[in-house]
N, C-alpha and C positions, 0 to 999 in steps of 0.2 A: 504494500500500500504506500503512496505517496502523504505527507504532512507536511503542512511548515511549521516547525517547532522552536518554538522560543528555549535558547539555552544559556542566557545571561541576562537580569534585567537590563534594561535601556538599550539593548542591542536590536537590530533587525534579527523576524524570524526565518529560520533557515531550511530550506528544503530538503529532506531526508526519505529515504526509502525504507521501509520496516518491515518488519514478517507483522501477515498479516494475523487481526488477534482473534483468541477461540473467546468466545463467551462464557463464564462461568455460571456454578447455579444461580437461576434469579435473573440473569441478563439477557441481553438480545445483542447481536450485532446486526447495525446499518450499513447499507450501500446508501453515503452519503451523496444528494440529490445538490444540496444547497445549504449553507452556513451563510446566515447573516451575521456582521460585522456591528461590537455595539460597545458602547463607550468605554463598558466594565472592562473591554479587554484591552483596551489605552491604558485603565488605570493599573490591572497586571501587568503588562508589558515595561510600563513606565517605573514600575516600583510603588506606587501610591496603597496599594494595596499590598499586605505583609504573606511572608512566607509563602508564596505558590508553590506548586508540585514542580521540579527543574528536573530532567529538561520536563518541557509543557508543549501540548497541542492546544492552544486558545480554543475559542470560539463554543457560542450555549444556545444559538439559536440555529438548530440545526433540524435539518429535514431528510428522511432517508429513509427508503425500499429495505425493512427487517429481512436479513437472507441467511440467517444463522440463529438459535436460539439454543441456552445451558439447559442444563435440568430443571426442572420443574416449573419448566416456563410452554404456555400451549405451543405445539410446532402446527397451529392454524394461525400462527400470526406469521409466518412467513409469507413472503410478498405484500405484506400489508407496510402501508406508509405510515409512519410515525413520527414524531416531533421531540425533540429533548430538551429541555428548556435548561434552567439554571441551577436548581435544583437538584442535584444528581441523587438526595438518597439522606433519609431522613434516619434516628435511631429507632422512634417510635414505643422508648421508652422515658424517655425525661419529663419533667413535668410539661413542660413546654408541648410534647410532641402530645403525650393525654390530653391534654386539655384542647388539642385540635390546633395548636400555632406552632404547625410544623416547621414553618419560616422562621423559628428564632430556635430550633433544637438544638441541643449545647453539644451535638457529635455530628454536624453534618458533612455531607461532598457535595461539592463542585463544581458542575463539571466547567472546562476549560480555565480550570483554579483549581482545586487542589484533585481534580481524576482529567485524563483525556478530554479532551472536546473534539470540533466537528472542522476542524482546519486542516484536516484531511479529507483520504478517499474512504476511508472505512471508521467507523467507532464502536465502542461497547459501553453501553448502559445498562443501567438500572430497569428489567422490564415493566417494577410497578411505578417507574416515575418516567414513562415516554408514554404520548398519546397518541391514540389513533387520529388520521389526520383524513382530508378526503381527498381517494384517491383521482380523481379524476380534476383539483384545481393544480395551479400551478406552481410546483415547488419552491421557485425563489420567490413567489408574493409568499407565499405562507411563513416562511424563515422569522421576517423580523418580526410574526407575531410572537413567537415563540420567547421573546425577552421585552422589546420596545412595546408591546400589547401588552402583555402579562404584567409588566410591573405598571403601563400606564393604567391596566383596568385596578391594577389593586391602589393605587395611590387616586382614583378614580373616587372609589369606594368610601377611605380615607375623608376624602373630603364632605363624601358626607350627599346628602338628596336639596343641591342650591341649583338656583339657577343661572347666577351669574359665576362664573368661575373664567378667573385667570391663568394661562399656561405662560412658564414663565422657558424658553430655550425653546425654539420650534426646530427641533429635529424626528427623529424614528419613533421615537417615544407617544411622541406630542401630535404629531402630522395624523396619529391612530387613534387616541384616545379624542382629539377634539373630533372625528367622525360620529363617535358614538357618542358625546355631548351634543352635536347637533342632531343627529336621530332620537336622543331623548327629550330634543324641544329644549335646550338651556342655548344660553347665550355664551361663546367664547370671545374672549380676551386676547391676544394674541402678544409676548412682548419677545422679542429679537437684539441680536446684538445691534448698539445703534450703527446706521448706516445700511443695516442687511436685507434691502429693498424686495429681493427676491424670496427672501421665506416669510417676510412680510405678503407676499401678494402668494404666495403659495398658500397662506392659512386663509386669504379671505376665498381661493378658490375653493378651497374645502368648506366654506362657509362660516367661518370667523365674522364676527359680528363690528368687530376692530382689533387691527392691530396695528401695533409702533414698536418704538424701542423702549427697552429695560429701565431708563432712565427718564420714560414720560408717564405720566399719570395716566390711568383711565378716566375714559371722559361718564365714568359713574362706579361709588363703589362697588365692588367685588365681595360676592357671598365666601367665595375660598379660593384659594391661587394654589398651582402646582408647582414646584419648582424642580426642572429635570436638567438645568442647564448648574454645573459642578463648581456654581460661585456662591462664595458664602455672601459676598455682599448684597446677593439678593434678594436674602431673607429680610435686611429693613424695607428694603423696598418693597416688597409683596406684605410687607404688613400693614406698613402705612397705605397700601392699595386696597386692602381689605376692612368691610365695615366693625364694627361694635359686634363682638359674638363671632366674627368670623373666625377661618381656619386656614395654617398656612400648609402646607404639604413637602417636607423636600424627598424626592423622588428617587434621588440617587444612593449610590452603595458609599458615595466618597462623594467629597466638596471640600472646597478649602476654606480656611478659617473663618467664621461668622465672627465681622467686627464687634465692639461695642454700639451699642445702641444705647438711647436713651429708652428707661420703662414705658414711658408713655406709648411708644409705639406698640408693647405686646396689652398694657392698659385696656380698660373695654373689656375685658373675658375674650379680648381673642388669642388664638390658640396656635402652637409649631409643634406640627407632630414630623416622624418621619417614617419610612415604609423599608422594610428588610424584606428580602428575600419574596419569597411567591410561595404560596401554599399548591395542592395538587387542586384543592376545589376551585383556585383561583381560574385555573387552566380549562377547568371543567365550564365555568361560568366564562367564561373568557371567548372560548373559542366559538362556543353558542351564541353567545352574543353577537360577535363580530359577524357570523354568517347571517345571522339576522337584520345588524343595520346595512351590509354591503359595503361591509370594509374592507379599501382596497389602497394596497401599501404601492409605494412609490419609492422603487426599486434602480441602482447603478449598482450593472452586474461586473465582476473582475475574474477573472480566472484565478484559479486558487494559488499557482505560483508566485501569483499580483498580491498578494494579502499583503502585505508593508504598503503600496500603495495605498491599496483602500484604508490603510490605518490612520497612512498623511493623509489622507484625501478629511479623514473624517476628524484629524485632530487640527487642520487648519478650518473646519466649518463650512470647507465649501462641499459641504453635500446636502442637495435639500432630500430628504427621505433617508434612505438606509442603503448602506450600504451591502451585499452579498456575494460571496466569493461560490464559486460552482466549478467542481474537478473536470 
């Protein structure tokens, strides 16, 4: 099997040829279709994030034809398409995982962080944490729901049943999750880096209600703001954009330092929460949904040798959508 594996932080990943892998019990192996490209693995690659599995095959949003399965896993899922999200595999004995917040479980994996991911030609998963996918749409739109959906539906949730909601970074995340705010009848917000004309007019094509930049007010408070863009100085800003009671969201795995603020601004009972990881129901709820409002991802394809590209492509901003690498 072909990868590109990251084998030093801050370096480019590197292309290698591997024996390819059996599946143990409980796992499946994919014939990988498509791996989308998504911030979390900027923050791996870069060091931002501690300890990954070295050397590493990035990438969690991964799409792929099951063509191998371990023991005690049905061998009627073979040929069926599947989906592996972030999530690699929960302990499902901590308190955390009983009580159903599988997403904060104190022994979890990975994947493309601390087990294999999908920046290859083949991978091995977890069979009770990969979803059936439908076989007959198209594997690189389905990819980046698999993390940029799944953590926008949960941070979605987060915020809570308003109507006016702010998205603060319009990229993969956001471009999906404001779909489903406008098929639920709310009003979006839209705020971009200033200057970034083009994901500006990209959200009002999706039906964005307004959008500017990071640094202008909406022109009317904001029931709850999301924040999926990894700057902390945008939490004053998304507060002060928010009313009395309202709720702020940061979306991401990492962000860098949230200034001082003066109290006034969290003042009012409004609220800064933030969203870890993805539960499996997430995914369950997620993926049903998305088919239901007709959500449809907006995709820059790269060949899988290209995946350092797609990574500059995605750490300079100039990508409106998601990025996805395809062997």
């Amino acid at each position: 099997m072909r990868a590109m594996v990251l084998e030093k932080i801050g370096k480019p990943l590197v292309p290698v040829e591997r024996p390819l892998p059996e599946p143990l019990a409980g796992q499946i192996r994919l014939s990988v279709e498509a791996c989308a490209v998504c911030r979390t693995d900027l923050h791996i690659i870069d060091g931002e994030l501690p300890q990954p599995k070295l050397p590493l095959v990035p990438g969690h949003e991964i799409v792929g034809l099951i063509e191998a399965v371990g023991d005690g896993v049905d061998p009627a899922r073979i040929g069926r398409r599947a989906g592996v999200p972030w999530l690699g595999h929960s302990c499902g004995t901590c308190s955390y995982c009983r009580s159903g917040a599988e997403n904060l479980c104190d022994a979890p994996l990975f994947t493309g962080y601390t087990q294999d991911g999908g920046f290859a030609t083949a991978v091995v998963a977890d069979a009770d944490y990969a979803f059936d996918l439908d076989s007959a749409a198209d594997p690189v739109a389905l990819a980046p729901l698999l993390c940029a959906g799944l953590i926008g539906w949960r941070s979605l949730k987060r915020a809570g049943d308003v109507r006016r909601i702010g998205i603060y970074g319009f990229g993969a995340a956001a471009h999906i999750v404001a779909q489903v705010c406008v098929w639920q009848g709310r009003k979006v917000y839209a705020f971009t880096r200033p200057g970034d004309i083009a994901a500006q007019d990209f959200a009002l094509e999706l039906g964005a209600a307004w959008a500017g930049a990071s640094d202008q007010a909406p022109p009317e408070p904001l029931d709850a703001a999301i924040i999926f863009a990894p700057v902390g100085r945008l939490v004053p800003a998304a507060l002060k954009a928010v009313r009395k009671g309202g709720r702020v969201v940061c979306g991401g795995i990492h962000m860098s330092d949230i200034p001082a603020m003066p109290y006034a601004l969290l003042w009012g009972e409004r609220e800064l929460v933030s969203v870890a990881n993805l539960t499996r129901e997430d995914a369950r709820e997620f993926l049903d949904i998305a088919a239901k409002a007709g959500v449809h991802t907006r995709t820059t394809v790269y060949p899988l040798e290209q995946a350092n590209s797609a990574l500059d492509d995605l750490r300079s901003g100039s990508l409106n959508g998601a990025a996805v690498l395809v062997p």
